[in-house]
C-alpha positions as YAML, in Angstrom:
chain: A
units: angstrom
residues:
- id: 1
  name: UNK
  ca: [-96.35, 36.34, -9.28]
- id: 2
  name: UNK
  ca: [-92.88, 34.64, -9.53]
- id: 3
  name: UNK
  ca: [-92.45, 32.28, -12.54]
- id: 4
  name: UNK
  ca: [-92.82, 28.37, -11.52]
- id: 5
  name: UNK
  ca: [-92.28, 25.00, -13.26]
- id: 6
  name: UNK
  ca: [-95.62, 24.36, -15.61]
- id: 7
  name: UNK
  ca: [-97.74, 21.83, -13.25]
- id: 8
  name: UNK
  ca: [-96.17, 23.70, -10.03]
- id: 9
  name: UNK
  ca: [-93.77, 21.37, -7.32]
- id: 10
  name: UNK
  ca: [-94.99, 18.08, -8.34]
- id: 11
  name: UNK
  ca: [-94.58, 17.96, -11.71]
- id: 12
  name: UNK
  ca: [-90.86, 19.85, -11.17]
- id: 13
  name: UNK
  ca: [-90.23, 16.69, -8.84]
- id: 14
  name: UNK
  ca: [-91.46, 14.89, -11.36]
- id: 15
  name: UNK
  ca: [-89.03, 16.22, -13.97]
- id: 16
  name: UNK
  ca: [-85.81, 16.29, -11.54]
- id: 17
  name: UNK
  ca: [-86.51, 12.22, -10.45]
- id: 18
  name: UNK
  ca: [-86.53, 11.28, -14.72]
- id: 19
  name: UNK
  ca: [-83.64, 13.75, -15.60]
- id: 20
  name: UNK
  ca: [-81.51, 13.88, -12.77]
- id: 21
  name: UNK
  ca: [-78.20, 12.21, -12.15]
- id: 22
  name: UNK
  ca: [-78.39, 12.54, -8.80]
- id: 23
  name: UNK
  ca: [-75.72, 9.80, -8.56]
- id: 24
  name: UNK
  ca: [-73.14, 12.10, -9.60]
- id: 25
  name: UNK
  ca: [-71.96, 13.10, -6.30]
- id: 26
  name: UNK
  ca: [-71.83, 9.41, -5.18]
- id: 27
  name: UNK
  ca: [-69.26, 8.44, -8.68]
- id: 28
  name: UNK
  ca: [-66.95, 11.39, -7.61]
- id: 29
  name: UNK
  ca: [-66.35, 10.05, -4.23]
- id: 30
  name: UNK
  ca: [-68.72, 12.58, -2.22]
- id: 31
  name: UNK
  ca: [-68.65, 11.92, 1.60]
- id: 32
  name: UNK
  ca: [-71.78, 11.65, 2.94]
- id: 33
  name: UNK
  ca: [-73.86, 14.53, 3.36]
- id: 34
  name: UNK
  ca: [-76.46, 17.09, 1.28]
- id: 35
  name: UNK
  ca: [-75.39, 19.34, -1.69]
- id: 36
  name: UNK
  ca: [-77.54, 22.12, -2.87]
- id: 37
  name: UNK
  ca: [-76.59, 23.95, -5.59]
- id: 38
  name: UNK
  ca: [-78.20, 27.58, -6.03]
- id: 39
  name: UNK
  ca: [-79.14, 28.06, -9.94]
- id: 40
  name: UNK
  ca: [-79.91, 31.64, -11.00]
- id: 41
  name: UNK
  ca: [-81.80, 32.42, -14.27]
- id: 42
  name: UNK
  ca: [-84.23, 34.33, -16.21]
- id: 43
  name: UNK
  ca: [-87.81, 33.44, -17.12]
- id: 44
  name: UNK
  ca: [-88.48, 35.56, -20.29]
- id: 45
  name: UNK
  ca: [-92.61, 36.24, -21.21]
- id: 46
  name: UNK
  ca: [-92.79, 33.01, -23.41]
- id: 47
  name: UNK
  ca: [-91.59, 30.99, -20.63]
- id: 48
  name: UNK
  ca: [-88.00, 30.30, -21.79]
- id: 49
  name: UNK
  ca: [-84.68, 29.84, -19.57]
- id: 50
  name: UNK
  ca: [-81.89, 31.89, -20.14]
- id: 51
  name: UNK
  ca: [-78.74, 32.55, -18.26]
- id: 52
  name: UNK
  ca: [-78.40, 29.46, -16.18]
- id: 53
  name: UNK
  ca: [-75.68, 29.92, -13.62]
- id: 54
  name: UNK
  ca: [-74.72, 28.34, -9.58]
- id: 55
  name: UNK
  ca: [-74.42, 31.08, -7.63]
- id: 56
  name: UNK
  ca: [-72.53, 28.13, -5.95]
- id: 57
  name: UNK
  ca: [-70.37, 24.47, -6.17]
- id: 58
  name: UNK
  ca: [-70.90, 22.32, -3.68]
- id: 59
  name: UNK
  ca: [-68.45, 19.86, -5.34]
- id: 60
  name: UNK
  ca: [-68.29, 16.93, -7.01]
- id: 61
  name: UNK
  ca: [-70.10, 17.68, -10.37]
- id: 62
  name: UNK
  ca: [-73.25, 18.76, -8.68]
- id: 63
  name: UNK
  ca: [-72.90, 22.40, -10.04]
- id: 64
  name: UNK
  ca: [-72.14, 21.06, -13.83]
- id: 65
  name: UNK
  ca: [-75.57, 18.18, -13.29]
- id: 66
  name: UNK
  ca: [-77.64, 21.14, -12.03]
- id: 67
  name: UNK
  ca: [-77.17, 23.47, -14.55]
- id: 68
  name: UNK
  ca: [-77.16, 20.68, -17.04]
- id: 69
  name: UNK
  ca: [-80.78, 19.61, -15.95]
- id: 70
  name: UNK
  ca: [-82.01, 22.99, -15.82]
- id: 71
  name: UNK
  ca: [-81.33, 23.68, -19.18]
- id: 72
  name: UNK
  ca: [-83.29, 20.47, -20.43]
- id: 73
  name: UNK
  ca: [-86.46, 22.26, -18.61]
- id: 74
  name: UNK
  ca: [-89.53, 22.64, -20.67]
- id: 75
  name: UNK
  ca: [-90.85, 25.99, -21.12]
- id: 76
  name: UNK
  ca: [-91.79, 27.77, -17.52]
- id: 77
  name: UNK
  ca: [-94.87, 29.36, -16.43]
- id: 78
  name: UNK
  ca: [-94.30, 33.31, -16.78]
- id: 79
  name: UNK
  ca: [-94.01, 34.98, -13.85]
- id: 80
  name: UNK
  ca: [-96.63, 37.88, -13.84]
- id: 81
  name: UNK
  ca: [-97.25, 41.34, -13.18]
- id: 82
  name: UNK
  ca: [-100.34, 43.28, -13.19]
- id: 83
  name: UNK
  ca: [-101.83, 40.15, -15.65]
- id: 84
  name: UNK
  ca: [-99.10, 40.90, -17.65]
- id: 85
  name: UNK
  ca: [-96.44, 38.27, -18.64]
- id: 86
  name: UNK
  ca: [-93.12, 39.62, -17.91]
- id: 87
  name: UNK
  ca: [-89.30, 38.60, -17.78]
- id: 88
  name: UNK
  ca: [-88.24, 37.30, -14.61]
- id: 89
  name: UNK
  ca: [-84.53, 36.94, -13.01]
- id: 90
  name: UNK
  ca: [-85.38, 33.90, -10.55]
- id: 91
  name: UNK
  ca: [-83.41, 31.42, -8.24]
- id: 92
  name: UNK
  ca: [-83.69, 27.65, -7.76]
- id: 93
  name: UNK
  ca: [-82.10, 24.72, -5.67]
- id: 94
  name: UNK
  ca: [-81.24, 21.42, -6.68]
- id: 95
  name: UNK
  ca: [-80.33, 19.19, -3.81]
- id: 96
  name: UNK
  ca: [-78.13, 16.02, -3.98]
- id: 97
  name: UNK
  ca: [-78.40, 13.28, -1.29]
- id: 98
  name: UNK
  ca: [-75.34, 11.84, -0.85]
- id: 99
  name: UNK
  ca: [-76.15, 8.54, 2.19]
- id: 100
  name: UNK
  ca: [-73.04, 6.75, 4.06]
- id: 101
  name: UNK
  ca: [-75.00, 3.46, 3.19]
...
């Protein structure tokens, strides 16, 4: 099983809506439009991030906020292998919202 956020999607939601300056995009002068940024990382057995890079940059400080709030993550669930806690390289998005409103 692949490592996830502890508490699964919600609570990750959770964590992006209270950490996230998903305004960023909108103080640099980003048109209108949807910025994902791909993070790649590892997930070692304790549940710690390491190696948090973009495999991409949208623009407009979304790569530097995406790493940023990935790094202030709490501790992961493991991803696991034969009931075994093991290290994991994984991928995640973080998408910014940028409206024309």
């Amino acid at each position: 099983m692949p490592p996830e956020f502890n508490g699964g999607l919600e609570k990750w939601k959770e964590f992006l809506e209270k950490n996230l300056k998903w305004k960023i995009p909108l103080k640099n002068k980003a048109p209108a439009g949807k910025y994902t940024v791909i993070l790649k990382f590892s997930v070692d057995e304790e549940g710690n991030l390491s190696n948090i890079i973009a495999e991409n940059d949208p623009g407009f400080g979304t790569k530097e906020e995406a790493i940023r709030v990935l790094s202030k993550s709490p501790k992961w669930k493991p991803a696991t292998q034969n009931g075994k806690a093991i290290k994991y390289n994984h991928k995640q998005s973080i998408t910014f919202l940028v409206s024309d409103q």
